[in-house]
PAZAPA-4460 file (N, C-alpha, C; in steps of 0.05 Angstrom, whole numbers, plus 32768, in hexadecimal, padded with zeros to 4 digits):
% residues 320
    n_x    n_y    n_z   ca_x   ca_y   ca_z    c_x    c_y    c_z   seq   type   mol
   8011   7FE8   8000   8000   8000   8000   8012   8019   8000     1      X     A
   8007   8026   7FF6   801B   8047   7FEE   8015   8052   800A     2      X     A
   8034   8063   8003   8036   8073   8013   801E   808E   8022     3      X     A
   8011   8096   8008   8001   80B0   8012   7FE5   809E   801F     4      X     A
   7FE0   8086   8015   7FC7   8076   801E   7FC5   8073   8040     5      X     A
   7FE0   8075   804A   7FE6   8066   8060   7FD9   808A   8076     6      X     A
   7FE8   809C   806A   7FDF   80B9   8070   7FCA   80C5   8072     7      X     A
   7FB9   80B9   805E   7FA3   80B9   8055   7F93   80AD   806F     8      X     A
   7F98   808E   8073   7F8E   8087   808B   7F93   8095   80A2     9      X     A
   7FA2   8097   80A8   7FB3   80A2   80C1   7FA3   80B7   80D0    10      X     A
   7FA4   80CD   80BC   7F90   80EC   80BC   7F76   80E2   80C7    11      X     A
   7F6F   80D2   80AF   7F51   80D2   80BB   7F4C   80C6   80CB    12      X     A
   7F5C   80B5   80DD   7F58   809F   80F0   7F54   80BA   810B    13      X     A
   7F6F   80D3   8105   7F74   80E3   8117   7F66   80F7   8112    14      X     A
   7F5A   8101   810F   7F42   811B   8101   7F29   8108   810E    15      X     A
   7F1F   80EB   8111   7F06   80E1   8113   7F06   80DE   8133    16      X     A
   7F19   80DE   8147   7F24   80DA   815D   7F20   80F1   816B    17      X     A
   7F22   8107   8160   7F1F   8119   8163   7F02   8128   816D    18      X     A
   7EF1   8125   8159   7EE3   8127   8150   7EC8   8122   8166    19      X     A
   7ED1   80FD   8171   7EC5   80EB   8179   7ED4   80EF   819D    20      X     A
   7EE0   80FD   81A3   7EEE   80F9   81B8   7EE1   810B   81D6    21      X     A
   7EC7   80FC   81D5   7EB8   8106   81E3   7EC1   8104   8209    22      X     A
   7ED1   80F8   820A   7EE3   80EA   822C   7EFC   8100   822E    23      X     A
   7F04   8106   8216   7F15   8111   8213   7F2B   8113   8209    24      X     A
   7F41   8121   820B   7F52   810E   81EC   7F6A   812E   81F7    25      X     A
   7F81   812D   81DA   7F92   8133   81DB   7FA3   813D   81C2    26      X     A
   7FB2   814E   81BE   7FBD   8153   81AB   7FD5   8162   81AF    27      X     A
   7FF5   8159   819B   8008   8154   81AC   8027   8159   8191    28      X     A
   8037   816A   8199   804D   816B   8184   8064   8158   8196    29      X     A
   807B   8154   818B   8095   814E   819B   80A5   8147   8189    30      X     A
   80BA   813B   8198   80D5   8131   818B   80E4   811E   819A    31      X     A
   80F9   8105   8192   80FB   80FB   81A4   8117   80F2   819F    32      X     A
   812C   8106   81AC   814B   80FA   81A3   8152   80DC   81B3    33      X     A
   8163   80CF   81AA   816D   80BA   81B1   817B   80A9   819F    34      X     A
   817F   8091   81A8   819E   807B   8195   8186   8064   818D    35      X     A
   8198   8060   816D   818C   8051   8157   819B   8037   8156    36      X     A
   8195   8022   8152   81A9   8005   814A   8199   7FFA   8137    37      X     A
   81A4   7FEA   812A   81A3   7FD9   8113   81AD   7FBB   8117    38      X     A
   819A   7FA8   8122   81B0   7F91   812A   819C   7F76   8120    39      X     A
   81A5   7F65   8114   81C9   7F68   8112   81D3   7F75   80F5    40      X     A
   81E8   7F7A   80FB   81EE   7F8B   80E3   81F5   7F72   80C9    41      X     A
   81FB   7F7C   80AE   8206   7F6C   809F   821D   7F83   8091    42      X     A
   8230   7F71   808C   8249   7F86   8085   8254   7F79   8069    43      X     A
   823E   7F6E   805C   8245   7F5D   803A   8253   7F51   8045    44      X     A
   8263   7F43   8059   8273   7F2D   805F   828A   7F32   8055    45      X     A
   82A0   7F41   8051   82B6   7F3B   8045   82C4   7F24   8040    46      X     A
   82D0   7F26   802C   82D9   7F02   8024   82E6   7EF4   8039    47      X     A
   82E1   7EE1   803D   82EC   7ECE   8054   82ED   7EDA   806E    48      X     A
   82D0   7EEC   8071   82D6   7EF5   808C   82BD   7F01   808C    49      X     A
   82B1   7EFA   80A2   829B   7EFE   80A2   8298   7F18   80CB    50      X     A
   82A4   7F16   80C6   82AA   7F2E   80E1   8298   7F45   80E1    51      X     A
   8288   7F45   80F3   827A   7F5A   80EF   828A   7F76   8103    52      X     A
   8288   7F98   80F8   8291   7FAF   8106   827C   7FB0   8120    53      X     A
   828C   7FC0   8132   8287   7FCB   814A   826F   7FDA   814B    54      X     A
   8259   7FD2   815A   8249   7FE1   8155   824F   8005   816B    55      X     A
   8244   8019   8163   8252   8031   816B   8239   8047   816E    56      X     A
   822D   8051   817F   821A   8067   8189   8211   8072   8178    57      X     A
   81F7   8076   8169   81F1   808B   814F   81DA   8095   815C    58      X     A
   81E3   80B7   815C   81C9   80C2   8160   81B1   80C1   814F    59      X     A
   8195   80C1   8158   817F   80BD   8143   8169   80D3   8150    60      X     A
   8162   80D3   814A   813B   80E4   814F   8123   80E0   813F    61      X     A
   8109   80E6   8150   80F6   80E3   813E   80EA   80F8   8144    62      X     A
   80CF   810E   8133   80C5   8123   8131   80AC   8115   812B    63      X     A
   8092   8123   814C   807E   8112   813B   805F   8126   814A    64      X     A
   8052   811F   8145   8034   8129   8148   8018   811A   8149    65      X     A
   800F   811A   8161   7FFA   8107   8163   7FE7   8116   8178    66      X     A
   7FD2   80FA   816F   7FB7   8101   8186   7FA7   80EF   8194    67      X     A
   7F9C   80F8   81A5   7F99   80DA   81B3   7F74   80E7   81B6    68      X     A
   7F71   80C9   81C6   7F51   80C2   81CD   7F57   80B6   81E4    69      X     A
   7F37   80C0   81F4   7F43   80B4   820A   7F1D   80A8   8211    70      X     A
   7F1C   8095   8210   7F04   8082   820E   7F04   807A   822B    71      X     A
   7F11   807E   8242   7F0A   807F   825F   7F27   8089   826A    72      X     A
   7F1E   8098   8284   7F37   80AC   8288   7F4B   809F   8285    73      X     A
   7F56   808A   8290   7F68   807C   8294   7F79   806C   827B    74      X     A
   7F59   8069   8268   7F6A   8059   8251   7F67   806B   8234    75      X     A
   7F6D   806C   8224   7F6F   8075   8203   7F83   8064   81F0    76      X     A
   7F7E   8075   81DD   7F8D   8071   81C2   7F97   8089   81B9    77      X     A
   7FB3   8083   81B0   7FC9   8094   819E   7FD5   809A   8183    78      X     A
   7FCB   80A8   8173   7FD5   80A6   8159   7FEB   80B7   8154    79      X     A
   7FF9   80B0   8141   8008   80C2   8139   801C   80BD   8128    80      X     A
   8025   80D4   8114   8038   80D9   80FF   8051   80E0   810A    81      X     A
   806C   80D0   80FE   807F   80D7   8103   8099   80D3   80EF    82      X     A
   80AD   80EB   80EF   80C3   80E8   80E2   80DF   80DA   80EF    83      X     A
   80E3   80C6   80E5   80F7   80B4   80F4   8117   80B6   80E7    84      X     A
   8123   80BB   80F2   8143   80BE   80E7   814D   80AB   80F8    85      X     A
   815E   8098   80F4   8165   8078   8100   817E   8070   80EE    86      X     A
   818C   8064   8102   81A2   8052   80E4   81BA   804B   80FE    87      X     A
   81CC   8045   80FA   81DE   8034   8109   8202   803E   8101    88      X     A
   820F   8044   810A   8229   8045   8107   823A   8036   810F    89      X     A
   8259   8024   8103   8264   8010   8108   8281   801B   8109    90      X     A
   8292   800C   811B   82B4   8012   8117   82C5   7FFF   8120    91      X     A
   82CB   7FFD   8114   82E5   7FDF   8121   82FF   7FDA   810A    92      X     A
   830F   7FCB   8112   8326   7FD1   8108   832A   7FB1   80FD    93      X     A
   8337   7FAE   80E0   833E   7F9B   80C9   835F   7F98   80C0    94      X     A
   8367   7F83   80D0   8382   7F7B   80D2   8380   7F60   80C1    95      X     A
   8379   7F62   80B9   837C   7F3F   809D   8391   7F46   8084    96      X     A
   83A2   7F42   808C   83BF   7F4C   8072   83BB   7F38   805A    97      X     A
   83A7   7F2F   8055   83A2   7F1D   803E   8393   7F30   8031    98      X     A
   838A   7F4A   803A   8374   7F55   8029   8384   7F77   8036    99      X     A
   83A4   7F7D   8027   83A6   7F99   8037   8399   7FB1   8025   100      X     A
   838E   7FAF   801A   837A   7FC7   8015   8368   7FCF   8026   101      X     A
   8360   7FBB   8035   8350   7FC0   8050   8353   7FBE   8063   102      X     A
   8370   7FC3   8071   8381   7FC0   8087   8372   7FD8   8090   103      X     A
   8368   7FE2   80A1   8369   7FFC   80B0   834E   8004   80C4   104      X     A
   8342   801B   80C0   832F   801C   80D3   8314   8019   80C2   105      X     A
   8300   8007   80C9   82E6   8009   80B3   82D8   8020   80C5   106      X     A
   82C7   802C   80BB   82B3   8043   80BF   8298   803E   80B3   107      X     A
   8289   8033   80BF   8269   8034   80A6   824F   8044   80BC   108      X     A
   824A   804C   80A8   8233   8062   80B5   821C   8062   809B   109      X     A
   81F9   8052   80AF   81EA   804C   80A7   81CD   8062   80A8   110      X     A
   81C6   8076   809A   81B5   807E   809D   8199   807B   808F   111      X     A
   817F   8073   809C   8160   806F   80A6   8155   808B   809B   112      X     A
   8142   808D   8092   8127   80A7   8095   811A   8099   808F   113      X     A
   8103   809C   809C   80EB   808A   809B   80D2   80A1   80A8   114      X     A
   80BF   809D   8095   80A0   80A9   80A1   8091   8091   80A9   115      X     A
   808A   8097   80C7   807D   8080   80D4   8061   8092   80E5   116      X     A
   8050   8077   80E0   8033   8079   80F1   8029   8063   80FB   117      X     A
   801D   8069   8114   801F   8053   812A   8002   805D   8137   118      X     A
   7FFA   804C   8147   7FE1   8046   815B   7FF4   803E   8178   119      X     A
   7FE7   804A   8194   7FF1   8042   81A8   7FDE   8047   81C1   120      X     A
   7FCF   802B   81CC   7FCA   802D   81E8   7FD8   8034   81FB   121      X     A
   7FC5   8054   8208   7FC6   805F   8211   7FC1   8057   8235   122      X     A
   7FD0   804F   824E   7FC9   8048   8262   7FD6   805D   827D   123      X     A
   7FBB   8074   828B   7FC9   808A   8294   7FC8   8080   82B1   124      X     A
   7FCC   806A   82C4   7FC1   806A   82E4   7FBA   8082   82F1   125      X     A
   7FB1   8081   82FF   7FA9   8091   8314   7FBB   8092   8327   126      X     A
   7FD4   80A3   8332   7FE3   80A1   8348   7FD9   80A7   835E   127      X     A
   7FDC   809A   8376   7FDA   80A6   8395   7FD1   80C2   8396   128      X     A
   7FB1   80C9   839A   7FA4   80DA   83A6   7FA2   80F1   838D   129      X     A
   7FA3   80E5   8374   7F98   80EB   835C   7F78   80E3   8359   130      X     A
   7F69   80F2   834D   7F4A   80F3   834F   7F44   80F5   8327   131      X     A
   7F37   80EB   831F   7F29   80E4   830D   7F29   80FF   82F8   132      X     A
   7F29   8105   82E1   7F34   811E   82CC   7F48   8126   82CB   133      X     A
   7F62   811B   82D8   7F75   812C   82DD   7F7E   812F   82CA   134      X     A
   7F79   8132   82AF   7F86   8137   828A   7F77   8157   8287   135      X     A
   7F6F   815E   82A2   7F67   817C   829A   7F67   8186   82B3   136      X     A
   7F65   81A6   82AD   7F68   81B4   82C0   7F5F   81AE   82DC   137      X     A
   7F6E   81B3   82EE   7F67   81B3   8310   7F89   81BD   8317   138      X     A
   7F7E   81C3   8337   7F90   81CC   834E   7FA0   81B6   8355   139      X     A
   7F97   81A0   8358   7F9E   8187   8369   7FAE   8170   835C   140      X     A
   7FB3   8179   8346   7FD2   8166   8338   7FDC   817B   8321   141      X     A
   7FF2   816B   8319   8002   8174   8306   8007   815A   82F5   142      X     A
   8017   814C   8303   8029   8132   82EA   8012   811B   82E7   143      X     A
   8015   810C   82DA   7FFF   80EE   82D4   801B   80DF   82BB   144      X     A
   8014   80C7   82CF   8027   80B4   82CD   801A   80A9   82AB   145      X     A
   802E   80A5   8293   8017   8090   8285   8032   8079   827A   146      X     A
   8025   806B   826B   802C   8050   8258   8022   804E   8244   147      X     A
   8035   8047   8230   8023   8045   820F   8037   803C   8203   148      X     A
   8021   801F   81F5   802F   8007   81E3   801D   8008   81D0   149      X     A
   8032   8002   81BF   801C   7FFA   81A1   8032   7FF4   818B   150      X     A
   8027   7FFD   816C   8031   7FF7   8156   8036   800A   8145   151      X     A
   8054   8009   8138   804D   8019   8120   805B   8011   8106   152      X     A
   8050   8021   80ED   805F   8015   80D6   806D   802A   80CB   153      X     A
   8089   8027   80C1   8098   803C   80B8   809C   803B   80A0   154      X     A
   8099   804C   8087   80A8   804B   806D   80BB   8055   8063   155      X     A
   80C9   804F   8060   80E5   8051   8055   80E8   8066   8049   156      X     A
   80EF   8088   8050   80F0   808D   8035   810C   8098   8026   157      X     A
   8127   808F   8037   813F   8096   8028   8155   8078   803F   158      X     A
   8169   8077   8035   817A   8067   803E   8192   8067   802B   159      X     A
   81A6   8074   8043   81C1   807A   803B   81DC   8068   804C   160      X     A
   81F3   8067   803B   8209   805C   804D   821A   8064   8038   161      X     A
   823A   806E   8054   8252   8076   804E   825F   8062   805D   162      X     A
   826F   8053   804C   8293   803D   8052   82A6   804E   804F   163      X     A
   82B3   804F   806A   82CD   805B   8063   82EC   804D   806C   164      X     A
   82F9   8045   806A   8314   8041   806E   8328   8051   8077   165      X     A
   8333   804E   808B   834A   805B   808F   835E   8050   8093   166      X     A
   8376   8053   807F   838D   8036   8085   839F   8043   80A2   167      X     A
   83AE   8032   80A9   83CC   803C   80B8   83D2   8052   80B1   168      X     A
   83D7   805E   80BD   83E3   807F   80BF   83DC   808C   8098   169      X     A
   83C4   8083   8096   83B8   8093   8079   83A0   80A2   8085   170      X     A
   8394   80AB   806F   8380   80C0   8068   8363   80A2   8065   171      X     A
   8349   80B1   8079   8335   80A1   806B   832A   80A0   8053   172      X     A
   8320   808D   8045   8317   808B   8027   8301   8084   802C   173      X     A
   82F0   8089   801D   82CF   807D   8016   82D4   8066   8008   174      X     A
   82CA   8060   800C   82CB   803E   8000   82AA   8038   7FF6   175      X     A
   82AB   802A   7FDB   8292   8026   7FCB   828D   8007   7FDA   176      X     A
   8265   800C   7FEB   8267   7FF7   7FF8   8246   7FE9   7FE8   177      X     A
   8249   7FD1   7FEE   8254   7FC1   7FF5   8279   7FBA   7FEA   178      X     A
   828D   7FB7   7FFA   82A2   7FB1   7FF9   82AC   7FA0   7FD8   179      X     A
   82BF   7FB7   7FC3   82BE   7FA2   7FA8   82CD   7F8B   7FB4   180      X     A
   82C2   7F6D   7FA4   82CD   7F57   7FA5   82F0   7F4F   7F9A   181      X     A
   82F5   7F6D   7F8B   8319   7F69   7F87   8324   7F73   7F95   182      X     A
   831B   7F8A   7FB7   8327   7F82   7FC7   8329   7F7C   7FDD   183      X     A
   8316   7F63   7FD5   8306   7F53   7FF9   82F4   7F51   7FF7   184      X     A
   82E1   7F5A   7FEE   82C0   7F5E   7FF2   82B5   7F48   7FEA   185      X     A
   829A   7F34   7FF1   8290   7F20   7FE8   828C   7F25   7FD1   186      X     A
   828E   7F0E   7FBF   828A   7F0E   7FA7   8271   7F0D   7F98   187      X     A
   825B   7F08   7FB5   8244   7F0F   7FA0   823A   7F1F   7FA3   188      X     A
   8248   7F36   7FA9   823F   7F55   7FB0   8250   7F6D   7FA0   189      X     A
   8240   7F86   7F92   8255   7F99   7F85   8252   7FAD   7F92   190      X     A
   8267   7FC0   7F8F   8260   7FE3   7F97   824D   7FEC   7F8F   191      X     A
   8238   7FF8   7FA7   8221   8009   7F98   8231   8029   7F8E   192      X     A
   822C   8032   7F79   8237   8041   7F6E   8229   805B   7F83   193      X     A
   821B   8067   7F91   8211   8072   7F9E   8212   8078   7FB3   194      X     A
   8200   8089   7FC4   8201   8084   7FEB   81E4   8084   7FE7   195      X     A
   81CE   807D   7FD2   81B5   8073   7FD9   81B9   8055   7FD8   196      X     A
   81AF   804B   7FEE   81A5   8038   7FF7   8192   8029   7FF7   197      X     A
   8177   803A   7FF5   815E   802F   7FF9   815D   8013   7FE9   198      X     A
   8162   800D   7FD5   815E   7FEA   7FCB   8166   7FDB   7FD8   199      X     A
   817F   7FE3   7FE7   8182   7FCD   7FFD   8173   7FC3   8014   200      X     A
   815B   7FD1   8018   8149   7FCD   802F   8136   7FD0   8026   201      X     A
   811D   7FC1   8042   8106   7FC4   803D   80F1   7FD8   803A   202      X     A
   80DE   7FDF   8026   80D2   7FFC   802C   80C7   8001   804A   203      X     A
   80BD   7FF0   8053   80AA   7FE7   8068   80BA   7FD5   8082   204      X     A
   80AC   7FEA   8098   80B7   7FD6   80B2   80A8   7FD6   80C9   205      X     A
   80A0   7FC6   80D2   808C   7FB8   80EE   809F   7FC3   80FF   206      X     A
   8093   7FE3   811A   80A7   7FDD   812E   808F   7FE0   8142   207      X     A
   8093   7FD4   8156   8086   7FE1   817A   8092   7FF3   818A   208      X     A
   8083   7FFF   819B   8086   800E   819B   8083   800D   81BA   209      X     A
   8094   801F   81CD   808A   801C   81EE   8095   8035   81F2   210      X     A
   8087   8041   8205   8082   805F   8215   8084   805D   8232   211      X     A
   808F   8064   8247   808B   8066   825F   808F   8084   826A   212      X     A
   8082   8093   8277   8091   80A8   8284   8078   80B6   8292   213      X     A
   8071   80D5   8292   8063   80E4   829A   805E   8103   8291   214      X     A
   804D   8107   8295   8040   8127   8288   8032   813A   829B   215      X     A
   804C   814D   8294   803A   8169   82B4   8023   8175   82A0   216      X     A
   8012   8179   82AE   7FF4   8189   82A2   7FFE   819C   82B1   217      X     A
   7FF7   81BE   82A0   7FF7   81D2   82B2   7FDB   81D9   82AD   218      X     A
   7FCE   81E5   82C0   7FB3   81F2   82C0   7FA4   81F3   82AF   219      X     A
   7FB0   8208   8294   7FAB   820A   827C   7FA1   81EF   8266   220      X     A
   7FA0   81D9   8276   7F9B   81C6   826A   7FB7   81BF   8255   221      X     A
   7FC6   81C8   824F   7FDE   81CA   823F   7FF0   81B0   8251   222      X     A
   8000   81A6   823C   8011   8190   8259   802E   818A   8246   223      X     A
   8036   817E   8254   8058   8181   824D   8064   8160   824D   224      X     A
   806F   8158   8243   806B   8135   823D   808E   812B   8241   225      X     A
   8094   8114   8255   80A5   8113   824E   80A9   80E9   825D   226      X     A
   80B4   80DE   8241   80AF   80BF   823C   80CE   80B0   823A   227      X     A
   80D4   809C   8244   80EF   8095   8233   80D9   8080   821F   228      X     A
   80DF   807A   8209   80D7   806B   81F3   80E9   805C   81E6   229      X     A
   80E5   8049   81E4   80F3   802B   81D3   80DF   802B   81BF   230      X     A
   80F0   801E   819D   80E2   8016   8186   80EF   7FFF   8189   231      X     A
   80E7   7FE2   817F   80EF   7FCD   8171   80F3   7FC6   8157   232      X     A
   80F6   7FBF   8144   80F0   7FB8   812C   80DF   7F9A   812D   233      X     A
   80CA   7F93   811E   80BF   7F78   8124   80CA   7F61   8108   234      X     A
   80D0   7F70   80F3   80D9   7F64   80DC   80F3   7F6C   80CB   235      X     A
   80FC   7F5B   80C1   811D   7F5E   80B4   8120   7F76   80A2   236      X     A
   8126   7F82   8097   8124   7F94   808C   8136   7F96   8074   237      X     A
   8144   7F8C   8072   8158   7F80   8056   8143   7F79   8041   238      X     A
   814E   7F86   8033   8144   7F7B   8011   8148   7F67   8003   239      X     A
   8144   7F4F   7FF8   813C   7F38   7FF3   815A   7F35   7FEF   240      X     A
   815D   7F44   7FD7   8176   7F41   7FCF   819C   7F43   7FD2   241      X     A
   8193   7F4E   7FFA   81A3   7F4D   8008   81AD   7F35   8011   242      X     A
   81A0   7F1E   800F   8198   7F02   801F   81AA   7EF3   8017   243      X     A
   81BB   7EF6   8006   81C5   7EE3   7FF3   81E0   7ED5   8004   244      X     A
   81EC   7ED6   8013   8202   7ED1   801B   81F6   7EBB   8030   245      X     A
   8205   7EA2   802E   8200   7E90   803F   81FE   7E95   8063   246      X     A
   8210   7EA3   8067   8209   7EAD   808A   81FF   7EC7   8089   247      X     A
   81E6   7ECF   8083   81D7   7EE1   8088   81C4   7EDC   809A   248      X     A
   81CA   7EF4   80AB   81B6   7EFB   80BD   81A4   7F0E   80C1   249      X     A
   818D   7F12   80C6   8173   7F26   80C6   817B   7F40   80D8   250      X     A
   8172   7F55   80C9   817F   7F6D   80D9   8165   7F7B   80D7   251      X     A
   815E   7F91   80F8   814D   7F9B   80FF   8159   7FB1   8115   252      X     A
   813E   7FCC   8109   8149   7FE1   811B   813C   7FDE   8135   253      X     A
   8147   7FED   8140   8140   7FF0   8168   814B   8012   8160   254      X     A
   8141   801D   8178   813E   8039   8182   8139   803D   81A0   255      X     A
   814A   803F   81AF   8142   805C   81C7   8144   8070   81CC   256      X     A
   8134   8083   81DC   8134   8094   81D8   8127   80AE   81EF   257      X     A
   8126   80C5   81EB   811C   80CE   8202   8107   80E6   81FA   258      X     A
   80EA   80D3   81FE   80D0   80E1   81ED   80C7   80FD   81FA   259      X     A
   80CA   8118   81F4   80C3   812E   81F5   80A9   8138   81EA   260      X     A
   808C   8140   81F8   8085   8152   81E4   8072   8161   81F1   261      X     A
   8066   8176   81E5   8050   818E   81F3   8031   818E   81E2   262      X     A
   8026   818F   81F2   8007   8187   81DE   7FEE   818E   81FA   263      X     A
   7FD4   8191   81F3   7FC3   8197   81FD   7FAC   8182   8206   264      X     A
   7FA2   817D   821D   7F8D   816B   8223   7F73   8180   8222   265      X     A
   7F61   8173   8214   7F3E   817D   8217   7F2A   8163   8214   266      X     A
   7F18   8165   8223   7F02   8160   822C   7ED9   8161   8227   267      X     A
   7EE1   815D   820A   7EC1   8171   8205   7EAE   8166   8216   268      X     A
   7EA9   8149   8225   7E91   8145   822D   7E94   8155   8247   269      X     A
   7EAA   8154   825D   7EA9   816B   826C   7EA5   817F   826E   270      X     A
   7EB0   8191   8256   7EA9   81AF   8252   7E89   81AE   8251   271      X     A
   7E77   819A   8248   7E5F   8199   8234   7E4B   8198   824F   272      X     A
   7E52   8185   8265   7E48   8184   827F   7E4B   81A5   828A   273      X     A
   7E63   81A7   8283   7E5E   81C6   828E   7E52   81D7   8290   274      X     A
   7E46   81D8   8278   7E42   81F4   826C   7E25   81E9   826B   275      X     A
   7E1D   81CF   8269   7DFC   81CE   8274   7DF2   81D1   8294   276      X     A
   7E02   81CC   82A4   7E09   81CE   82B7   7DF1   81EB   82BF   277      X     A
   7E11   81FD   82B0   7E04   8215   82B6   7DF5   8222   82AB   278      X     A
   7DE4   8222   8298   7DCB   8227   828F   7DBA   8217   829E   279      X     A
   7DBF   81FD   82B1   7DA4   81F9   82B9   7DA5   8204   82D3   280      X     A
   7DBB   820E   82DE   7DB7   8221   82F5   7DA8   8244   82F2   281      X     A
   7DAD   823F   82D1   7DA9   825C   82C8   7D8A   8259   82C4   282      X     A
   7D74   8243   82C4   7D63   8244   82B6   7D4D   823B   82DE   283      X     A
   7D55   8231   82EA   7D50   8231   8303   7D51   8244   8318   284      X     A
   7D60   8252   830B   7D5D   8276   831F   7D47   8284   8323   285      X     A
   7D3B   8288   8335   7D22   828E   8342   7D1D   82AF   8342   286      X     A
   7D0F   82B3   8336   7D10   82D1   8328   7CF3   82DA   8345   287      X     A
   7CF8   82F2   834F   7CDE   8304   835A   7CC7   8304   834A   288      X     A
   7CAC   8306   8355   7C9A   8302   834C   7C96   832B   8347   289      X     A
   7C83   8324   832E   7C7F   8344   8326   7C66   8347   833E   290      X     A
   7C67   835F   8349   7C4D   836C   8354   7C43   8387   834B   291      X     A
   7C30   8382   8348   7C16   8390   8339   7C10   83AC   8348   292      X     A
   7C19   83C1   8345   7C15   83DB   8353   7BF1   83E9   835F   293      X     A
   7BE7   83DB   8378   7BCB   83E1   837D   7BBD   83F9   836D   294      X     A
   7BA5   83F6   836B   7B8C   8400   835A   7B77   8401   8366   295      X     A
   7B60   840A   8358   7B47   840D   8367   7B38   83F9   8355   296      X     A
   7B2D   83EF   8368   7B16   83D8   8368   7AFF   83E5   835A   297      X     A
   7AFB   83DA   833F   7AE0   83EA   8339   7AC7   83D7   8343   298      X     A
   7AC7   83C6   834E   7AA5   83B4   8353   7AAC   83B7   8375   299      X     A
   7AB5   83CA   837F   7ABA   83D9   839C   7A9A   83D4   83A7   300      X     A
   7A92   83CB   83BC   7A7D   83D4   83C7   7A70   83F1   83CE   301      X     A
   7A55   83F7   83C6   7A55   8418   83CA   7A43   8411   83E0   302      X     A
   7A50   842E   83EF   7A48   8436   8407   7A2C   8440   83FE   303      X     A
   7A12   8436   8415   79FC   8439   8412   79F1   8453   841D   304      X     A
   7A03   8463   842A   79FF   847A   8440   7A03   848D   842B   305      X     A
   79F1   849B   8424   79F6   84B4   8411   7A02   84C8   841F   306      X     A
   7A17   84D7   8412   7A25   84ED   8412   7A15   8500   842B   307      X     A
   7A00   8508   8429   79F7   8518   8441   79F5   8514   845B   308      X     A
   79EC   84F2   845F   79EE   84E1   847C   7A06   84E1   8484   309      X     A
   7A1F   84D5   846A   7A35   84E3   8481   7A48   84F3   8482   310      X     A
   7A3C   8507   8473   7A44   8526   8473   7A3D   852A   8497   311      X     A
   7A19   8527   8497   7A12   8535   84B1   7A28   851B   84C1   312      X     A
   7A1E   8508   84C3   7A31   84F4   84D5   7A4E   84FA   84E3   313      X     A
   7A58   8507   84CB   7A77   8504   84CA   7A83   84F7   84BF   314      X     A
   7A74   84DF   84B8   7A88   84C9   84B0   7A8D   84CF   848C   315      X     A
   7AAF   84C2   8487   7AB5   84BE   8477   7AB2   84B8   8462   316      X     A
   7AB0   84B2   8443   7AB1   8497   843A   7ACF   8492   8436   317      X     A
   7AD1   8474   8438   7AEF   8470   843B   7AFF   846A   841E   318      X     A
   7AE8   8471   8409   7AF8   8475   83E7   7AF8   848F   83ED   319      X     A
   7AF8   849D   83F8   7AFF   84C2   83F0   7B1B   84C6   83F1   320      X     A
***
């Protein structure tokens, strides 16, 4: 399946999550430096020697952007797009005087780019004297512990390598690798004329994926993320036509690393309780009754004492 198809899914999987993320959910940038390996490595076998180099520290990173769902406080789901830079560096030293063209220091340096997208259960506990929402605003926490495992698939989209040599007290040389067979190199392998790579490997690679760490929420609902993360690779990644040499072995990347990122928690069914909340306090408010400013009674009983009786009398009438 093509590349933009997989994107295609991806989006809409994360746009519908969204959408639907009535418990609450999440949305989230970062980056995540750390060291890349490639094991086991294959080094075309040099003739009669099948010695593999030293493996040697290569910095890597990934750049990525996701969003989550959270289908009960505690548990969700994670999507997300990411740029993967990965690859492996080797060094060790070639003393075989049967082959002195290659007496000296080997140098190989393997570089990975890969666009990867992944799914990951989301598991946040509740710590000691933590209370239920804490993915949003309140007084009464800050950090929330989480965990998140899952899967992702990466595609390939460049792959480079530099061989270099450095003899005894000489200057290093690039060397066209795989190693030519006139001087040393297995013979059923030639110099790629290039530093693209990509035919040598697979477009496609199965890795898992594990998250541990914690995230301060500040007030603002805004929170700050910080994970160590391991990748695996689940499948070989060599290109068919790497295979050919009788002691070959399957090579797969690994990654750790130390996951960074800043992103926002919201809540719509909370906000939504809210804000009915208060309209039904608003609609229950007990308003004063209007009163009617007194008047005269027109079906008044009339006084039967005519005007003269109590003129002479004295008496009143009490409508005057």
């Amino acid at each position: 399946m093509k590349l933009r198809i997989f994107t295609i899914i991806f989006f809409s999987i994360f746009l519908t999550s969204q959408l639907m993320a009535q418990k609450g959910g999440s949305l989230s940038v970062g980056a995540t430096p750390g060291l890349s390996y490639m094991l086991a490595q294959n080094t075309y076998y040099l003739a009669e020697n099948s010695k593999e180099l030293d493996y040697k520290p290569k910095f890597s990173y990934h750049v990525f952007i996701q969003g989550g769902y959270n289908f009960k406080e505690q548990h969700g789901i994670v999507a997300f797009a990411n740029f993967c830079q990965e690859g492996q560096r080797y060094k060790d030293e070639f003393k075989w005087k049967k082959y002195p063209a290659l007496i000296g220091t080997h140098e190989k340096n393997v570089d990975f780019k890969y666009m990867g997208f992944g799914v990951l259960y989301r598991f946040a506990p509740l710590l000691p004297g933590q209370k239920e929402h804490i993915r949003v605003k309140s007084d009464d926490f800050h950090f929330r512990m989480k965990l998140l495992v899952g899967f992702e698939a990466d595609f390939l989209i460049n792959a480079q390598m530099k061989y270099t040599i450095t003899p005894t007290n000489g200057t290093a040389t690039v060397v066209g690798y795989p190693i030519d067979p006139s001087i040393g190199g297995y013979p059923g392998y030639t110099p790629n004329q290039s530093d693209n790579y990509k035919e040598y490997f697979k477009k496609i690679q199965g890795v898992g994926v594990l998250k541990y760490g914690f995230d301060y929420i500040f007030n603002n609902n805004m929170y700050m993320g910080f994970a160590l993360e391991t990748k695996f690779g689940f499948n070989d990644i060599n290109a068919p036509a790497y295979k050919v040499h009788p002691k070959y072995k399957k090579s797969k990347n690994y990654f750790l690393g130390l996951n960074v990122e800043i992103g926002y928690n919201f809540q719509k069914a909370k906000m939504k309780a809210n804000a009915e909340k208060k309209k039904a306090a608003k609609t229950t408010e007990t308003k004063p009754a209007k009163v009617k400013p007194p008047g005269i009674d027109k079906n008044k009983r009339v006084d039967q004492v005519d005007k003269a009786t109590k003129k002479r009398l004295g008496v009143k009438n009490k409508y005057e």
